[in-house]
C-alpha positions in Angstrom: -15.4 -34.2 -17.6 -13.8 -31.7 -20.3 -13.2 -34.2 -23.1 -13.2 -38.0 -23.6 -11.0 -39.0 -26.8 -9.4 -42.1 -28.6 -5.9 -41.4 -29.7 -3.2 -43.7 -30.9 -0.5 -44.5 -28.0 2.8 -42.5 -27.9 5.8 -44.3 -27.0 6.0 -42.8 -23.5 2.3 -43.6 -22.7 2.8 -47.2 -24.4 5.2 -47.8 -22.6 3.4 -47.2 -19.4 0.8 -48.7 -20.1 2.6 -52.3 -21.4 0.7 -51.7 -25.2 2.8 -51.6 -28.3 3.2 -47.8 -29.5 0.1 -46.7 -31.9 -2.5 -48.7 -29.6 -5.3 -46.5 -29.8 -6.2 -45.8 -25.9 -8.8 -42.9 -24.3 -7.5 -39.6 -22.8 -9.9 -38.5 -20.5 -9.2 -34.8 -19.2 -11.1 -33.8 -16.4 -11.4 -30.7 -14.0 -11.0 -31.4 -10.2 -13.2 -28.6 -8.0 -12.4 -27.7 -4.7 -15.4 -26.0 -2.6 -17.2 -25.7 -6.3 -13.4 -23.9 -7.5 -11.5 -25.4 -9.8 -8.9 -26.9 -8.6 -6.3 -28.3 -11.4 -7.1 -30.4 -14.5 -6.1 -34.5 -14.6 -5.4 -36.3 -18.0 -5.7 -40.0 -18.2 -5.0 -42.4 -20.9 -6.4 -45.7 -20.5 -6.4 -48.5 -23.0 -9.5 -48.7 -25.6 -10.0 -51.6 -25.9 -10.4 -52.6 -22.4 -13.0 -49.8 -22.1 -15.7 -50.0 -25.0 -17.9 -47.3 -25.0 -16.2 -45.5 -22.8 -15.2 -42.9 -25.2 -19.3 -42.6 -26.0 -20.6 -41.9 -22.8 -22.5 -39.2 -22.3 -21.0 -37.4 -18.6 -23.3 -34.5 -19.0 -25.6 -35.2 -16.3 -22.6 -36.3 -14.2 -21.8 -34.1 -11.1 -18.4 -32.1 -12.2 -16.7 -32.8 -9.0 -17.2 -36.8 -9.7 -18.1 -37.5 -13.2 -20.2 -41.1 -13.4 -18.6 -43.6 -15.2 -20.1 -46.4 -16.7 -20.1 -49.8 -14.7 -16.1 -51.1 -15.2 -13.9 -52.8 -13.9 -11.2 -51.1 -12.1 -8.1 -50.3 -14.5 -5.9 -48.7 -11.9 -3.4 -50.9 -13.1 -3.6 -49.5 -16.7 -3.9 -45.9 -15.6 -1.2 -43.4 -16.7 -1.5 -39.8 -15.5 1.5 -37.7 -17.0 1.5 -35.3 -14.2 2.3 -37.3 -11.5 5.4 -37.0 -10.1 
């Protein structure tokens, strides 16, 4: 994990996401290893308040190639990654 963050919601990620622009969500930027290389760098934003914590979790002792999350649900359906096609 390279950064966890709250920021308020753009209008293109609020509108992905279903949430009113200015909804504070988490951008989670993460580096993806290949063979211990890296690999590329993903960006999520998920909604906050969904996620509490979250944005206070401590990934340090987290393998890089699969950072542990804390226990939640899955939010696939919230997920917005700008660099997908």
């Amino acid at each position: 994990m390279i950064s966890v963050s709250r920021v308020e919601s753009d209008d293109q990620i609020a509108g992905h996401l279903g949430l009113e622009p200015g909804t504070p969500v988490l951008r989670l930027e993460r580096l993806r290893l290949r063979n211990r290389q890296p690999l590329g760098v993903t960006v999520r934003h998920l909604p906050a308040g969904e996620l509490p914590g979250l944005a206070h979790h401590d990934f340090s002792d987290a393998p890089r190639s699969q950072p542990r999350a804390p226990p939640y649900p899955s939010t696939n359906r919230h997920t917005h990654n700008p660099q997908a096609p």
